[in-house]
C-alpha positions in Angstrom: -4.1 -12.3 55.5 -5.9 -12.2 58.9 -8.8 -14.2 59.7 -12.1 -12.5 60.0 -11.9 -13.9 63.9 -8.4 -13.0 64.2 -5.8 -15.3 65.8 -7.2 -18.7 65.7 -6.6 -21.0 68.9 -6.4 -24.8 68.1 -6.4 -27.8 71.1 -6.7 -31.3 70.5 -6.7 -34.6 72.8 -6.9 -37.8 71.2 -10.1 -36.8 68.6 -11.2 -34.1 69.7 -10.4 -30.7 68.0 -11.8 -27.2 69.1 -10.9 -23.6 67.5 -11.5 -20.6 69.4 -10.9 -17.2 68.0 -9.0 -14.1 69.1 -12.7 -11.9 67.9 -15.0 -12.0 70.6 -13.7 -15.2 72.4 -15.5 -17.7 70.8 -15.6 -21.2 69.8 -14.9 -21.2 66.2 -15.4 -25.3 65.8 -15.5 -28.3 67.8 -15.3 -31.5 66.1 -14.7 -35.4 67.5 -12.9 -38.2 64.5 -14.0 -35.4 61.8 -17.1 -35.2 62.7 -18.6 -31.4 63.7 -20.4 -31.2 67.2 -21.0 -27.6 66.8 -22.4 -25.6 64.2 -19.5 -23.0 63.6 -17.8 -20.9 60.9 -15.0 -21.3 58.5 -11.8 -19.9 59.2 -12.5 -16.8 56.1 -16.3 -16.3 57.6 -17.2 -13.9 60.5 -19.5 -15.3 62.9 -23.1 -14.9 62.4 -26.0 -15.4 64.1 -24.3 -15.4 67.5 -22.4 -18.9 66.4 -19.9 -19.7 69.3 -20.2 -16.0 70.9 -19.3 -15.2 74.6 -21.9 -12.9 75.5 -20.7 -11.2 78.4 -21.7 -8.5 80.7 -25.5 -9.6 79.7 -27.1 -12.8 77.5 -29.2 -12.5 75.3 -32.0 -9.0 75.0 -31.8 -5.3 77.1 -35.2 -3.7 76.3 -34.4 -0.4 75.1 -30.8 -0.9 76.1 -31.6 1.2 79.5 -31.4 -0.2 82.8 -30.7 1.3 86.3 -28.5 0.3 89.0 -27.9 1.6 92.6 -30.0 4.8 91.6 -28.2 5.5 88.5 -30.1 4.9 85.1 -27.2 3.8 82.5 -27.9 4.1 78.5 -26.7 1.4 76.3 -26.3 1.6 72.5 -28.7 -0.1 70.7 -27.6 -3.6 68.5 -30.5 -4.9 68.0 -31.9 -1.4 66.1 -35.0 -3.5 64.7 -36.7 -4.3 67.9 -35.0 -1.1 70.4 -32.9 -3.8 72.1 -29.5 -3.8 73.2 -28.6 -7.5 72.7 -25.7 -10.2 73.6 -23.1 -8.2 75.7 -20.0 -5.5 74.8 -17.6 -8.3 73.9 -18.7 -10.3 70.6 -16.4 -8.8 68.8 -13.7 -7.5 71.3 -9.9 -8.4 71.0 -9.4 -11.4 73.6 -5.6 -12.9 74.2 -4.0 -16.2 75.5 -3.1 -16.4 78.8 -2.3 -19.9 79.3 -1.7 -22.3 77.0 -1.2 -26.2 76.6 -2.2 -28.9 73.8 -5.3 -29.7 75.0 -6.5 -26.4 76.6 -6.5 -22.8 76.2 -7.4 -19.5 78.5 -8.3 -16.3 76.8 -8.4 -13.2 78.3 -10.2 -9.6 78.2 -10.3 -6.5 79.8 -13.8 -4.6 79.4 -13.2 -1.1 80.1 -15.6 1.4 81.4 -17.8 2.8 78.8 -21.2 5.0 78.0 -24.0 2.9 79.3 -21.5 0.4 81.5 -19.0 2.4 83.3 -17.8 -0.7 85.1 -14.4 -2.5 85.0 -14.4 -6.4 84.6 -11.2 -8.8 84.4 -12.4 -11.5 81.8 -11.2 -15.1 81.6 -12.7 -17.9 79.6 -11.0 -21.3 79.4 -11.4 -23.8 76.9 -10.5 -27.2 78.0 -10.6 -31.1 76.0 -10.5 -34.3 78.1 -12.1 -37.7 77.0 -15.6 -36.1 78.4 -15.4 -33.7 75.7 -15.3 -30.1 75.8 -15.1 -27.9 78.9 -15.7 -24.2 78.7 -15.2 -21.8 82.4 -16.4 -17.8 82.0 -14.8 -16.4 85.0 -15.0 -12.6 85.8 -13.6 -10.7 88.5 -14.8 -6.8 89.1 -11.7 -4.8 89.2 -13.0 -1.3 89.9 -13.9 0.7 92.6 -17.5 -0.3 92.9 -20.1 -2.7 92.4 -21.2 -3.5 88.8 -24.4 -5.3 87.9 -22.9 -8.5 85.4 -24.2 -11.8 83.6 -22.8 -14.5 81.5 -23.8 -17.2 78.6 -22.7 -18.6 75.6 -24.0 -19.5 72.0 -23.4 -22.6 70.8 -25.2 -24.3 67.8 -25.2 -28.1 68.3 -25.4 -29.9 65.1 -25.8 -33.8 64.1 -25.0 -34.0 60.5 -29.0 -33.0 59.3 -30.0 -31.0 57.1 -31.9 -29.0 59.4 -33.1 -29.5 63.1 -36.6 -31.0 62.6 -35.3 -34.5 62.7 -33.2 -33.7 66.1 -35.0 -35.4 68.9 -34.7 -32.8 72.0 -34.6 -33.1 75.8 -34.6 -30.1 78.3 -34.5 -30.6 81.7 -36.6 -27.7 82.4 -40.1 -27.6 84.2 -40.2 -23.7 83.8 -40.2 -21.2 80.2 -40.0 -18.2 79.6 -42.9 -16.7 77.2 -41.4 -13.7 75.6 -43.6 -10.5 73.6 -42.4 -9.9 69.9 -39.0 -8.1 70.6 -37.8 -10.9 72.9 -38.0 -9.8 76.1 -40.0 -12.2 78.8 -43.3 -11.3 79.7 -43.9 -14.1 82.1 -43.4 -17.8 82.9 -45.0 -21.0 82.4 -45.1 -24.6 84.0 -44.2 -26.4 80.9 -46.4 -29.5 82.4 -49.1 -29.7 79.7 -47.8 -27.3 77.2 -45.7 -27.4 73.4 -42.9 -26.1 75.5 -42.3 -29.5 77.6 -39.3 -31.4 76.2 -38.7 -33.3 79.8 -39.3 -36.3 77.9 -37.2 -36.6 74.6 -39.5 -35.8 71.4 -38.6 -34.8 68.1 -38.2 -31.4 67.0 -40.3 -31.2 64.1 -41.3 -27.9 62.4 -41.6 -26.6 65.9 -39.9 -23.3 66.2 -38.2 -22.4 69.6 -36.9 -19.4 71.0 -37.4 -19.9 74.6 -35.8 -19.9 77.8 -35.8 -22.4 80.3 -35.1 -22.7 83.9 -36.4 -24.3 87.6 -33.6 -27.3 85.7 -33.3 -30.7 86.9 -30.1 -31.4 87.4 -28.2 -34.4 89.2 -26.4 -35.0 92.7 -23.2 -33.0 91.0 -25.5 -30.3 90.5 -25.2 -30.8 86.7 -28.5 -30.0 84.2 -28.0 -31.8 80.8 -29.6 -30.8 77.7 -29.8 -33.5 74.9 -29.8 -33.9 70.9 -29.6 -36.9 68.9 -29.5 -37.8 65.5 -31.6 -40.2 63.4 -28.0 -42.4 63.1 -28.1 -42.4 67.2 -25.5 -40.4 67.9 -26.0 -36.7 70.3 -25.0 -34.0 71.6 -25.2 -33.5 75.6 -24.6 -30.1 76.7 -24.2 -29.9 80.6 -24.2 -26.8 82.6 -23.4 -26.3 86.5 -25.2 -24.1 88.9 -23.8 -21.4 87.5 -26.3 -21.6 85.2 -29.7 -21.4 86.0 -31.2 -21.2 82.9 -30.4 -22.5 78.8 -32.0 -20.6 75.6 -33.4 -23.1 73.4 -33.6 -21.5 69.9 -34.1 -23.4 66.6 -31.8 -21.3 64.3 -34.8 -19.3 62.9 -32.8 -16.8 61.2 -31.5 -16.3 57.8 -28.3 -17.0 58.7 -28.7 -20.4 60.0 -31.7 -21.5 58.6 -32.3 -24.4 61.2 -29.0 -25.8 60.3 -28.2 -25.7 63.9 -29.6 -25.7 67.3 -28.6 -23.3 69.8 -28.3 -24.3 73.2 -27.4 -21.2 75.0 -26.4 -21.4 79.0 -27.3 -18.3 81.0 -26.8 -17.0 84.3 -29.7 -14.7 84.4 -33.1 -14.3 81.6 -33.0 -11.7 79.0 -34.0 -8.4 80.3 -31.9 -8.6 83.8 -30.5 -5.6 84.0 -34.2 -4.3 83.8 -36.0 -7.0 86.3 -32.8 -7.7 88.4 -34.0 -11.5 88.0 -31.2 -13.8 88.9 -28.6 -11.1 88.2 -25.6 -11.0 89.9 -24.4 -8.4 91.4 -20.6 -8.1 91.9 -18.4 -5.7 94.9 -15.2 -4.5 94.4 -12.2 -7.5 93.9 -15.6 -10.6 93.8 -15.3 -12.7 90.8 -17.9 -15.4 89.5 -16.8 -18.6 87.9 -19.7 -20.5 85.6 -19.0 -23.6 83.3 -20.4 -25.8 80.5 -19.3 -28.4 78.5 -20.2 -30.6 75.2 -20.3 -34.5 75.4 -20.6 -35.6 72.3 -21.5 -39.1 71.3 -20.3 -40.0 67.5 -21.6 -43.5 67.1 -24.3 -45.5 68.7 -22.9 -47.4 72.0 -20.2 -44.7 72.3 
């Protein structure tokens, strides 16, 4: 009987086990000695509440799903029917296939063909790869029609440490700006987070705080790297890095009924929700340009790890 996710993908070096899926292009489950890094599915579930979902040509929310773009206003279908939004992208639950493969690494690949509301031709890659460091993931995408297309990238992982729920997490994010977003989840503005609820530069415990915010101006280090961290009550975390090609991570505390703060999304993003609209940090690209983003996991199991 086929999987929900279709053709499941397994890698492994020494520990460390990841799944990703033929549906959507996800990561299914990531694990190090048995333990889970990532909140994810079983094998006979569909995903839900985004867990592991490449969310591709746009993260995260499209207000009203309409947008225009070199003078042409373009109509998306609506996903997120509750709030008017067009949300997370045309590929969640797309076909993807193997393009290369080895034990410890995988690259899936799509096609996403033109269609009403994004009549634009991309070539998709995403690579999955394990090392001692943990877990790499690369989102290339390369336009391959005849003219420019507007395009943005993330991911949505849920980090877990073996809690019941996320309040006793203890969070850092490297950013000094968030996003403050209306009702339906689109920004309305930003904030210094110097001062403010939002500020987790210095590591604090989650708590019953509930986030669904977005975070950018990152710190990062002299590779360029921005590291968001979670650890457990045992002392063990969960550091999930992201490169330039991400300017901004989704904090969101799995407020929904089908994660119940079991998990913590960490969500990388190369624009805010709502780019197609504002144009904010979206990239445009020509005929034959590709873009190339990655992230990765680096788990720590045990204390001193």
């Amino acid at each position: 009987m086929q999987p929900p996710s279709g053709e499941q993908f397994e890698i492994a070096f020494g520990d460390h086990r990841a799944v990703a899926v033929e549906v959507g292009g996800g990561l299914r489950t990531y694990s190090v000695d048995g333990r889970d890094v990532v909140a994810g599915y079983g094998v006979d579930e569909m995903a839900s509440g985004g867990r592991g979902q490449m969310l591709i040509p746009w993260p995260n929310r499209l207000q009203d799903g309409s947008y225009e773009f070199q003078g042409r206003r373009h109509q998306l279908p609506l996903t997120e029917p509750e709030h008017a939004n067009a949300i997370h992208g045309l590929v969640r639950w797309a076909a993807w296939h193997v393009r290369e493969r080895e034990p410890h690494r995988v690259k899936l690949g799509h096609v996403l063909h033109p269609q009403p509301g994004y009549p634009f031709s991309l070539e998709l890659e995403i690579e999955y790869e394990l090392s001692e460091r943990g877990l790499t993931v690369r989102t290339t995408a390369t336009n391959v029609g005849a003219a420019a297309c507007p395009y943005g990238s993330g991911a949505h992982p849920y980090l877990t440490l073996g809690t019941k729920s996320v309040d006793d997490i203890v969070l850092s994010v490297p950013g000094r700006t968030a996003l403050r977003s209306d009702d339906r989840g689109i920004p309305v503005g930003t904030v210094a987070v110097e001062g403010t609820e939002l500020d987790y530069r210095a590591a604090q415990r989650i708590g019953q705080a509930k986030l669904d915010n977005g975070y950018t101006d990152l710190e990062r280090d002299d590779a360029g790297l921005a590291r968001v961290v979670a650890e457990g009550p045992d002392g063990s975390g969960r550091t999930l890095w992201v490169d330039e090609g991400y300017p901004y991570v989704m904090v969101f505390t799995g407020d929904i009924p089908a994660v119940e703060r079991r998990g913590l999304a960490v969500e990388p993003m190369t624009c805010p929700p709502n780019a197609f609209r504002t144009s904010e940090a979206l990239v445009t690209l020509g005929p034959g340009e590709s873009h190339t983003a990655s992230w990765g996991l680096a788990p720590t199991i045990e204390v001193g790890e």
